[in-house]
C-alpha positions as CSV (number, residue, x, y, z in Angstrom):
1,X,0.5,5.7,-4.8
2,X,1.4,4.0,-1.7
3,X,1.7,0.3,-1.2
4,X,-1.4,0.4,1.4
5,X,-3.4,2.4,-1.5
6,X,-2.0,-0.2,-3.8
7,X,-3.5,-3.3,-1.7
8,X,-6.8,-0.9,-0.8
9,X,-7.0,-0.5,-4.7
10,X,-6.4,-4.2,-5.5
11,X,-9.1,-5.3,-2.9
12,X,-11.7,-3.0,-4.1
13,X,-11.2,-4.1,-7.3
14,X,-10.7,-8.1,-6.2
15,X,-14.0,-7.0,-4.3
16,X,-15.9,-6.2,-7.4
17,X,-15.4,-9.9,-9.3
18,X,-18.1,-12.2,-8.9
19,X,-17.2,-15.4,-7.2
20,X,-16.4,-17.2,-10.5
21,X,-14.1,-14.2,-11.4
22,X,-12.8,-14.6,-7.9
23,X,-11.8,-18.4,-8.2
24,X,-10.5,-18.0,-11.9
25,X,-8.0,-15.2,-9.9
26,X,-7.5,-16.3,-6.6
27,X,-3.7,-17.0,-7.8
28,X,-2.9,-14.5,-9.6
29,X,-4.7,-11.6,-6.7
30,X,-2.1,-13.6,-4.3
31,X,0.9,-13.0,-7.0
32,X,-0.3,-9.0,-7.0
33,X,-0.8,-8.6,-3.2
34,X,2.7,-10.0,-3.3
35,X,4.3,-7.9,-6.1
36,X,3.2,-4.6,-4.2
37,X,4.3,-5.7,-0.3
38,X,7.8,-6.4,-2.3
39,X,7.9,-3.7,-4.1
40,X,6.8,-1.7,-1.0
41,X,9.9,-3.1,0.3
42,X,12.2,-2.0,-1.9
43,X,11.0,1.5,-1.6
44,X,8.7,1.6,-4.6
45,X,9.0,0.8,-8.2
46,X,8.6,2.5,-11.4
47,X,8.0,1.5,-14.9
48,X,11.2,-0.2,-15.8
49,X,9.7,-2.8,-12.9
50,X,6.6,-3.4,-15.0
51,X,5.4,-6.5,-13.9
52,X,3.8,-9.4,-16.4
53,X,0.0,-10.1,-15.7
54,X,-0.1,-12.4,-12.8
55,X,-2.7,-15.8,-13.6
56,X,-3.9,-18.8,-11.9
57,X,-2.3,-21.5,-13.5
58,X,-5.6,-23.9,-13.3
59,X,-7.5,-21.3,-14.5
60,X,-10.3,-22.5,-17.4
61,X,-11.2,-19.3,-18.7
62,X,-7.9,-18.0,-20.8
63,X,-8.0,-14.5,-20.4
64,X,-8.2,-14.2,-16.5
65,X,-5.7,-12.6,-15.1
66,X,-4.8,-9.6,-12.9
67,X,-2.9,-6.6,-14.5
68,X,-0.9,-4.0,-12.5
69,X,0.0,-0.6,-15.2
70,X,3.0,1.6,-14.1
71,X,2.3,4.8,-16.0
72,X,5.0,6.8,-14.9
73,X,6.4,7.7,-11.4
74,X,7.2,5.9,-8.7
75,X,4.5,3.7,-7.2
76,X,3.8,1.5,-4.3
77,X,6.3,3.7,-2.4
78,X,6.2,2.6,1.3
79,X,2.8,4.5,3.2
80,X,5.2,4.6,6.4
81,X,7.8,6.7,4.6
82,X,4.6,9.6,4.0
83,X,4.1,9.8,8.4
């Protein structure tokens, strides 16, 4: 998966929360946005780059948060390296 698939992904995804779900997350979809331009960066990452799940720090509902699963591979590699 590229980094631009990575954000396309998260957005659909971000897309898909209701405006409560949004607010609980705004933080933490900010953290992941961030974690895949970086990783993008660094040419991609795989699962020994696992990242925790990203939260709003203010958030009132304990579970929300936003997960990003490595499986296996190399992912978020840079979509400029595939032209």
């Amino acid at each position: 998966m590229t980094d631009q698939e990575g954000l396309e992904f998260l957005a659909k995804i971000e897309g898909q929360c209701s405006e409560s779900q949004k607010e609980q997350r705004n933080i933490a979809f900010a953290k992941a946005r961030r974690f895949i331009k970086s990783a993008g960066e660094l040419g991609g990452v795989n699962q020994d780059s696992q990242p925790h799940p990203f939260q709003n720090p203010r958030r009132t509902v304990p579970n929300a948060r936003v997960d990003i699963e490595i499986r296996k591979g190399l992912t978020f590699i840079p979509a400029k390296n595939l032209e």
